[in-house]
C-alpha positions, 0 to 999 in steps of 0.5 A: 550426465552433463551439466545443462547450461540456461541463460537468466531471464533478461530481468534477473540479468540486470537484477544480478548486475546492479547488485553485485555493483551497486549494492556496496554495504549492508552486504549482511542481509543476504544471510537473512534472506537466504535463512528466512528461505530456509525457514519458509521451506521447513514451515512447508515441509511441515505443513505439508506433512501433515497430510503426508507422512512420506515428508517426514522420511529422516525424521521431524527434527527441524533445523537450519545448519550454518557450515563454515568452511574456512579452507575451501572458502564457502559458506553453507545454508542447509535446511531440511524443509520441502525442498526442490524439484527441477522445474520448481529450482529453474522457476524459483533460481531463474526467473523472477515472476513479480509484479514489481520487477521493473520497479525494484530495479529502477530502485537499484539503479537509484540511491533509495535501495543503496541506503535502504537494502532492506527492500530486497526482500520486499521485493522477492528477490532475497535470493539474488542478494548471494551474489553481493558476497559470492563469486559463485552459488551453487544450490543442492536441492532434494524435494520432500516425498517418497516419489522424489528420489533424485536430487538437483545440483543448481549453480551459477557464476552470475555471468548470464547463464546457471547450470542445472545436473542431477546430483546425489543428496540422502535427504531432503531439503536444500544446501546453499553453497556461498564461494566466497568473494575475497572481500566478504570472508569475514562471514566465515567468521563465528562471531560475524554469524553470530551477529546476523543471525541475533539481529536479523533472525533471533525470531526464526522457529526453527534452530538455527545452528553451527558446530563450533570448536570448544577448549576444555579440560584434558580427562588425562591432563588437568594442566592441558586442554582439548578442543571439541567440536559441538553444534550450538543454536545460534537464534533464541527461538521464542516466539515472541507474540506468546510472551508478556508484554512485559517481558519483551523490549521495544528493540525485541518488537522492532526487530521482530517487526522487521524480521516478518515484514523486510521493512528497514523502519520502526513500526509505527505502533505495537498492538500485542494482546491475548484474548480469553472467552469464548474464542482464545487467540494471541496477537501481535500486530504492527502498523508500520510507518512507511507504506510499502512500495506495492500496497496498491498492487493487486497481488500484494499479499494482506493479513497476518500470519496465522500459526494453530498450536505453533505450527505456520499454516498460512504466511498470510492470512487474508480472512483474518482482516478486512483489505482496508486494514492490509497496511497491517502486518503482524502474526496470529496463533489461535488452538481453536483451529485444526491443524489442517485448515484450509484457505476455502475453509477459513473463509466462513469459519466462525472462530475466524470470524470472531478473530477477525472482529476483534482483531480490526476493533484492536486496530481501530481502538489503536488508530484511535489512541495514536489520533488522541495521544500522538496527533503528529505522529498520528498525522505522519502515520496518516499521510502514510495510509490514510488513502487505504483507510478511507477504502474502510468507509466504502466497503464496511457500512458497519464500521464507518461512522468509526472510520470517519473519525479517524479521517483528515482532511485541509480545509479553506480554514487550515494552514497549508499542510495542517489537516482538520477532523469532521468533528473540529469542522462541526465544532466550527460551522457557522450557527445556521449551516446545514451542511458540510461542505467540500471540494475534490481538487488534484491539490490545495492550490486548485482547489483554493482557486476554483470559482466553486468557492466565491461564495463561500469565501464571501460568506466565511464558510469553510470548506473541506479540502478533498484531493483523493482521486476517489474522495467523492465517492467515498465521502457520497457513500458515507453520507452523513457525519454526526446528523450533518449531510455531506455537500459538493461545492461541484454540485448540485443547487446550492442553498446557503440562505442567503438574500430575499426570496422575492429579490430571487425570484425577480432576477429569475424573472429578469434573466428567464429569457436570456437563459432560454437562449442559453439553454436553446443553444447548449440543449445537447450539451446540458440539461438546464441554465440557470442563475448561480447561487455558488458564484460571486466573480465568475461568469459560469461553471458547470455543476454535476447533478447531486447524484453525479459522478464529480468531474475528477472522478468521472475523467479518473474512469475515463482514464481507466477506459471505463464508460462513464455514465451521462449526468445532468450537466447544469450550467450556472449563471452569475447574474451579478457578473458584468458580461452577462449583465452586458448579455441581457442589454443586448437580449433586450435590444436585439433578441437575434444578434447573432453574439449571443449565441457566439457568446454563449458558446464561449462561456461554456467552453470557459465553465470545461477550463474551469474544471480542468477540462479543454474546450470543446474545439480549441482551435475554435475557441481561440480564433473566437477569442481573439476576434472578440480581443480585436473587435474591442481593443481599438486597433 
């Protein structure tokens, strides 16, 4: 049969170029990705053959073989896993169907992935990473089963286009076949593959080996020797969450933690532990240090592997934490499972459940000591996920009071950058505050600047600094901290026990009339007008109503094409101000000049900038500034 030629997606196209050209070092890695797809296809074989013992024709002895050979220039990766059919080699060799495509190859066209190829296998795309080191790839592929009986020659020049033609192979499994670039032969070499597979796939399960030539003694002449050809394991195969902690170095950790989460950095934390009593697990578990570049994508993969008696039964186990937490990478092995569970069983499985527990305190109790301990670290780590922690509030009731603790946040009374906790805040409220108070912004500077805080800054209170897109709602569904109630400096009436309640209710009465205008020619536009006890050098702003989304959230919503639901919008009124002063003499004198009513306008169109919204008409509002500006400049 003839070989059929296919064209590449347009996406793997650009993806094939930019590696072959813009990828220049750290060419190493594509022997781990190439293994690591070898040993994800053993796990599934495995797995698999659980249920179905026709997967295990040729036996269970699972390796991965590493074929060098020097005269026809080609390296080989074999492995005996599940292998391949002809849709699933055209799906998996020709297309790239990942959210994060588009990114990654503005990346490649960068300098980040240039200094930092590690991200290749975040990405999915690790398998690409073989033309870096080879002119021609040629994939020969044999699907696990009784039924697949025919096998699958794959192969490429990265010009564009793959061929696909039936081939012979006696056993399962897949050989990746590396023609060689005249640049890249040292990887025919054996201590070249020595040192990749120690560095980057020491932990794989499954033997990683190589026939390699040995001298020894000649049986027939003591004088000579022979050489012997013998196959020897290149990985140490430990698994490495089953040892001491005192048996393992930090590098054996760092190493590991790269090998199961493709990320180029340390961890930012070790959490190994192994728990006895009722339900008996092993866990090592890592916070990273750098957030992934698809954390926020909605198929991004949450939880740790989960291995039961040394067998991988899910790459990621998403029931094993909550999604607050799914920065957390790391593997789980417990002998209370059987073998043959289920993603729809795990899901109400009380050993599950009980991990799960105990697993999301670890990580907690850790957050904590790095927090005490470690507080720049803790910071850095913070600016990191912090945003993703924050969504533990929200959706765990039980632990959020644990979770408060670990949030941080500016204040008007840090340095710019420097973040305070919710128990240094308490530590520092003024002896008769009430409340805690703060303020959504999209940065500091905005925050700092907005006429929400005069009276704040007036009295010295200090106020939180929030710049989350969702901070409102999060901080509305905690409530409260330590007894004290949580208070928007965008919301609702304030009351910071300030002045004489008679002098209050005298320039209620003074400015009652006055406002009633107000409020008579904004009726459609808010529910009431009132004297501001949140202004000190403004004239207006408009307040959400207590229960209300805040501005920023509802235009996040508005965004996002989402109905947002119609507040009780208040206008607040500084009667201390010059203008509304100069408002009420003219109220006094002529009660239907028509200025008040312009001038009202005016002021609630000046209360949306304020918020970071446009005016109503700006056309308008600009035309009835600068009549104003003309009326009073002398000209």
């Amino acid at each position: 049969m003839t070989a059929q030629k296919h064209p590449f997606k347009a996406e793997v196209n650009k993806i094939l170029e930019l590696m072959i050209h813009s990828l220049y070092s750290h060419k190493d890695i594509f022997l781990r990705e190439l293994l690591s797809n070898a040993s994800d296809a053993i796990d599934k074989a495995r797995y698999q053959s659980l249920t179905d013992n026709s997967l295990l024709e040729g036996g269970d002895d699972w390796k991965i073989e590493l074929i060098a050979d020097k005269e026809a220039g080609t390296l080989t990766v074999r492995d005996n896993g599940i292998g391949m059919t002809r849709d699933e080699a055209a799906e998996a060799l020709g297309t790239i169907a990942h959210s994060g495509t588009r990114e990654f190859m503005k990346m490649l066209e960068s300098r980040e992935v240039k200094d930092n190829p590690e991200l290749i296998g975040q990405f999915g795309v690790g398998f690409y990473s073989a033309f870096m080191v080879a002119d021609q790839v040629s994939v020969l592929t044999r699907k696990a089963g009784a039924a697949a009986d025919q096998a699958l020659l794959w192969q490429s020049d990265a010009d564009g286009s793959y061929s696909m033609d039936v081939a012979d192979k006696p056993a399962r499994g897949t050989d990746v076949i590396l023609r060689l670039k005249d640049d890249a032969k040292q990887y025919l070499e054996e201590w070249e593959l020595r040192k990749i597979v120690k560095q980057y796939s020491d932990f794989i399960e499954y033997p990683i080996v190589m026939n390699v030539s040995r001298s020894k003694p000649d049986p027939d002449d003591a004088e000579k020797t022979i050489s012997e050809t013998v196959e020897e394991t290149l990985n140490s195969r430990k698994a490495i969450w089953l040892k001491d902690k005192t048996e393992i170095s930090s590098e054996e950790y760092n190493e590991f933690y790269k090998h199961i989460s493709h990320d180029f950095s340390d961890p930012a934390r070790i959490i190994h532990y192994r728990a006895e009593g009722t339900t008996e697990f092993s866990a090592l578990l890592y916070l990273p240090s750098k957030r992934p570049y698809d954390i926020f994508y909605q198929d991004y993969k949450i939880g740790p592997t989960l291995y039961v008696r040394r067998v991988q039964i899910m790459d990621h186990c998403e029931a094993m934490l909550p999604t607050w937490l799914r920065f957390v990478r790391g593997v789980v092995e417990s002998s209370d499972l059987p073998l043959n569970v289920s993603r729809e069983m795990l899901q109400d499985n009380q050993v599950v459940n009980r991990i799960k527990k105990s697993l999301t305190k670890k990580v907690l109790d850790s957050l904590a000591d790095m927090k005490k301990d470690e507080p720049e670290a803790y910071a850095t780590f913070y600016a990191e996920f912090g945003r993703i922690l924050k969504e533990g509030i929200h959706h765990d009731f039980e632990r959020r009071e644990t979770i408060a603790e670990l949030l941080l946040f500016e204040s008007t009374a840090t340095e710019v950058g420097q973040k305070t906790t919710l128990a240094e805040y308490i530590e520092r409220m003024q002896p008769e505050q009430k409340e805690i108070y703060y303020i959504t912004a999209s940065d500091r500077a905005s925050a700092e600047a907005s006429p929400y805080l005069e009276v704040f800054r007036a009295k010295n209170i200090e106020v939180l600094i929030m710049t989350d897109d969702f901070d409102d709602i999060i901080i509305s569904g905690l409530g409260a901290y330590k007894e004290k109630d949580f208070q928007s400096a965008l919301k609702g009436d304030l009351d910071l026990g300030d002045g004489d309640k008679d002098e209050k209710e005298e320039k209620k009465k003074a400015f009652s009339d006055l406002l009633g205008l107000m409020q008579d020619e904004l009726k459609d536009l808010v529910s009431e007008v009132r004297l501001s006890g949140r202004l000190k050098d403004s004239a207006v702003c408009l307040v959400a109503g207590e229960h209300d989304l805040d501005p920023k959230m509802a235009r996040m919503f508005q965004a996002m094409g989402q109905e947002v639901p119609k507040g009780q919008r208040v206008l607040e009124v500084n009667p201390d101000h010059e203008l509304i002063g100069r408002m009420k003499e003219l109220f006094s004198q002529t009660p239907d000049s028509p200025r008040l009513k312009e001038y009202t306008g005016l002021l609630y169109d000046q209360a949306l900038l304020l918020e970071g919204e446009a005016p109503r008409n700006p056309a308008a509002f600009a035309r009835s500034l600068a009549k104003l500006m003309a009326e009073h400049s002398g000209i």
